[in-house]
C-alpha positions in Angstrom: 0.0 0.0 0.0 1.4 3.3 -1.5 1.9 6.0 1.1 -0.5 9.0 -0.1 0.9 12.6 -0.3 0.8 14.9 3.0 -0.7 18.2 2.4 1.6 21.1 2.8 -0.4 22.6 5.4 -0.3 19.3 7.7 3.7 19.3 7.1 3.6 22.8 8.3 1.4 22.2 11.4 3.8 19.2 12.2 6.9 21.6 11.5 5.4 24.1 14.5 4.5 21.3 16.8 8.2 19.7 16.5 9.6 22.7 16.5 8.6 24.0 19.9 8.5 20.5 21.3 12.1 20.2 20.1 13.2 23.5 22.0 11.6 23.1 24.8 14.3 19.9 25.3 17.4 21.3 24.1 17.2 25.0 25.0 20.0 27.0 24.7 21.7 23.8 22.3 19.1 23.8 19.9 21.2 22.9 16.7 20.7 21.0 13.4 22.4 18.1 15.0 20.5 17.8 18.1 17.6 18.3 16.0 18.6 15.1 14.2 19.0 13.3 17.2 16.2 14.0 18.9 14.1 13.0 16.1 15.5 9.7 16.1 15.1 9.4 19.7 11.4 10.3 19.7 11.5 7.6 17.1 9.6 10.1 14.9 12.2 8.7 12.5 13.2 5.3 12.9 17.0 4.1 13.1 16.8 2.1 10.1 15.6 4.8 8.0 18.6 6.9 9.1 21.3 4.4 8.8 19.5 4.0 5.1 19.6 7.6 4.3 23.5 7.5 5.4 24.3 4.4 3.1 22.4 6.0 0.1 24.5 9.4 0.9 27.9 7.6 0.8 27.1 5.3 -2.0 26.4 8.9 -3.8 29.5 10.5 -2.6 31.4 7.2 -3.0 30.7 7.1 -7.2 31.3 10.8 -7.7 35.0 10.8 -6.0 35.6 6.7 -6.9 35.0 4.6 -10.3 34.2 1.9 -8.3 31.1 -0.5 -8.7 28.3 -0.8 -6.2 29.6 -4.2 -5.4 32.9 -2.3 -4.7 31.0 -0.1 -2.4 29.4 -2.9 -0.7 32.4 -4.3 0.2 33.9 -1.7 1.2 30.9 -0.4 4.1 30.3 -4.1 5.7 32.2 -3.3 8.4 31.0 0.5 8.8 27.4 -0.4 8.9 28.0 -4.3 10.1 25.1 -5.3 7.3 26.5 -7.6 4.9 27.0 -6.9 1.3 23.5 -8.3 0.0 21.7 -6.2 2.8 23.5 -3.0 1.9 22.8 -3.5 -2.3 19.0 -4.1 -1.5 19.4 -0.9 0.7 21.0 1.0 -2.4 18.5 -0.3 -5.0 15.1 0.2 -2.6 15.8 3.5 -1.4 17.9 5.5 -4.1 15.0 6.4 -5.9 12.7 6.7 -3.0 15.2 9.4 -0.9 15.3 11.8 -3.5 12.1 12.4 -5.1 9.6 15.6 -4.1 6.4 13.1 -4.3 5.5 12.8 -0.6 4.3 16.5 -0.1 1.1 18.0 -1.6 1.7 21.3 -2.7 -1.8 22.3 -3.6 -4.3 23.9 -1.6 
């Protein structure tokens, strides 16, 4: 089951909400990182999906400064991520396209 679009005014409402939730924890160290962290830690986004985002961001960074193949890439981030070679490919070729298209917010009113 395909997840529908969110309307940009829900997205806002949420951005408000987690926003001031957000500052009221950190205070004074309110920064992009902690922002990160917290959400993770809320579990507002899950630790999977973060580890996934990372492994799509190096694979990305790893073919524009490498020639290497994906299976190259693979090998090399078993370790880093402790996921074997398979898991990390099916990470790669599930999420690539799914990270970096504008299809999950609703722009219309």
């Amino acid at each position: 089951m395909a997840n529908k679009p969110i309307k940009k005014t829900v997205m806002d409402r949420f951005n408000r909400q987690i926003i001031k939730d957000y500052k009221k924890v950190f205070e004074d160290n309110a920064n992009v990182e902690n922002f990160t962290y917290y959400l993770i830690k809320r579990g507002i986004i899950p630790t999977e999906r973060a580890r996934n985002y990372a492994i799509i961001r190096d694979y990305q960074k790893y073919t524009l400064d490498t020639s290497g193949t994906m299976n190259d890439f693979c090998y090399t981030m078993e370790a880093d991520y402790k996921l074997s070679e398979k898991q990390i490919k099916n990470i790669i070729t599930k999420y690539l396209p799914k990270y970096f298209l504008e299809k999950h917010i609703d722009y219309s009113i």
